[in-house]
C-alpha positions as CSV (number, residue, x, y, z in Angstrom):
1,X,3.1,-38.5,-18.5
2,X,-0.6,-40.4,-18.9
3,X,-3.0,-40.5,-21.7
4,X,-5.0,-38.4,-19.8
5,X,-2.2,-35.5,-19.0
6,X,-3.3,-33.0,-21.4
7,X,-1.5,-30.4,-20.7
8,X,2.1,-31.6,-19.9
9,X,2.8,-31.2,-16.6
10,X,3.3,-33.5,-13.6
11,X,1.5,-34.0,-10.7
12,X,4.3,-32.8,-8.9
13,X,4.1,-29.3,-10.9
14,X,0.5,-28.5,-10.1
15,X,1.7,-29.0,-6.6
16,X,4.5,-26.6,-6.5
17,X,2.6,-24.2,-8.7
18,X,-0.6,-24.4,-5.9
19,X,1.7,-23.9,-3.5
20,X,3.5,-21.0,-4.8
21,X,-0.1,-19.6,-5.6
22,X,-1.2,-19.8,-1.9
23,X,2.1,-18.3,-1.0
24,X,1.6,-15.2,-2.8
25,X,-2.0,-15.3,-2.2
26,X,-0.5,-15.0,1.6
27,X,2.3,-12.3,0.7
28,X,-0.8,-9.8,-0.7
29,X,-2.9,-10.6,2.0
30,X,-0.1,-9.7,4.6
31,X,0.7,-6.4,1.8
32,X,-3.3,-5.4,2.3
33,X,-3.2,-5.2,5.7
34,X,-0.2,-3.2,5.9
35,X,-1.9,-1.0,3.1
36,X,-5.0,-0.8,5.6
37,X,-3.0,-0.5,8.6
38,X,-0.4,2.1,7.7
39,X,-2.2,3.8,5.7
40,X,-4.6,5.2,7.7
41,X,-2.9,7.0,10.6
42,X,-1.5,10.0,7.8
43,X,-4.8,10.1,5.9
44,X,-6.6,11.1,9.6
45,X,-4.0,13.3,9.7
46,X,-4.5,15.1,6.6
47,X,-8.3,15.2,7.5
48,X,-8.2,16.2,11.1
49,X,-5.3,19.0,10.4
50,X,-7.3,20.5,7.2
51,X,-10.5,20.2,9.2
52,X,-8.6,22.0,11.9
53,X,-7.3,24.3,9.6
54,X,-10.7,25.1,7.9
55,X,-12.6,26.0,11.5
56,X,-9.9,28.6,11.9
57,X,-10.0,30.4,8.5
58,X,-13.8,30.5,8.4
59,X,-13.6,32.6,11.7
60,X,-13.9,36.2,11.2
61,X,-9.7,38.1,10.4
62,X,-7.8,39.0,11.8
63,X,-6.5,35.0,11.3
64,X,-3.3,34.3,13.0
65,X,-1.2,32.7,10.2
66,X,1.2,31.2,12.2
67,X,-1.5,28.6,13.5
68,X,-2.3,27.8,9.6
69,X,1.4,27.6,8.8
70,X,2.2,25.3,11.6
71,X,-1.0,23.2,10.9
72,X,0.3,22.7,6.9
73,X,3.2,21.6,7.9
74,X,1.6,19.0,9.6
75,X,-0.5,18.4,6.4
76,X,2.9,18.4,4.9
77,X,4.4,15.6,6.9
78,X,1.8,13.6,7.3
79,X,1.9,13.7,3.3
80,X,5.3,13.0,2.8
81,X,5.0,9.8,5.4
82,X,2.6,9.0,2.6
83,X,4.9,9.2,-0.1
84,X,7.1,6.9,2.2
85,X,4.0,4.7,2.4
86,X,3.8,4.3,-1.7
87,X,7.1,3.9,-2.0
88,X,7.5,0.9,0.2
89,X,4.9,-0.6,-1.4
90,X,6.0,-0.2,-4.3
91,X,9.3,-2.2,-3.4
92,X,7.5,-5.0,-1.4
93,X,4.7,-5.5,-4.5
94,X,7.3,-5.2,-7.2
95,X,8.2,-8.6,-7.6
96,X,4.4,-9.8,-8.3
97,X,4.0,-7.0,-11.6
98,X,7.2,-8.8,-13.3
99,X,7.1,-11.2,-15.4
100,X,7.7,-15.1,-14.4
101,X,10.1,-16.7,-16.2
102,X,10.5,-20.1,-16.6
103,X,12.8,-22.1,-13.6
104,X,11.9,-19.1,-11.4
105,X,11.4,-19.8,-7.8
C-alpha cells in the first residue's frame, strides 16, 4: 500500500471491482432487453383482445357471449404468460437485490 492509498485497496481490486461493475452493468442491460422484448407480445395481447372485446359489447344485444368468453380467455393467457414473464425475472435479477458479502465472486 502507498502514502497516497487512502482507502485500502489495491490497484488490483479497483480492477476486479470495475470489472465485475461492467459485468453486471452487461447482465441488466441483457435483463432490459428481455424485459422490452418479451414483454411486449402479451401486453398487445391484452390490448388488442380487450379492444376486440369492447367493439363487440358496445354493439347493440343480443351479444353472443361465447365470442367474449373465448376472447377472456385469451386475456387470460396472455396474462398468465405474464405472470411467467415476472417470475423469471424475478429469478434472473435475484442475485443483484442480495447483499454482497465479502470474498464473493
Amino acid at each position: 500500500m502507498t502514502g497516497n492509498d487512502t482507502t485500502g485497496a489495491s490497484e488490483g481490486e479497483t480492477a476486479d471491482a470495475s470489472g465485475e461493475a461492467e459485468r453486471l452493468r452487461a447482465e441488466l442491460a441483457a435483463i432490459n432487453r428481455m424485459i422490452s422484448h418479451d414483454f411486449r407480445e402479451p401486453v398487445r395481447s391484452v390490448r388488442g383482445f380487450v379492444g376486440i372485446l369492447k367493439e363487440a359489447l358496445a354493439a347493440p344485444p343480443p351479444h353472443d357471449t361465447s365470442d367474449a368468453l373465448e376472447l377472456l380467455g385469451f386475456v387470460e393467457q396472455a396474462a398468465d404468460r405474464m405472470a411467467e414473464l415476472v417470475k423469471e425475472l424475478d429469478g434472473k435479477t435475484r442475485k443483484y437485490r442480495q447483499p454482497r458479502r465479502a470474498g464473493d465472486s
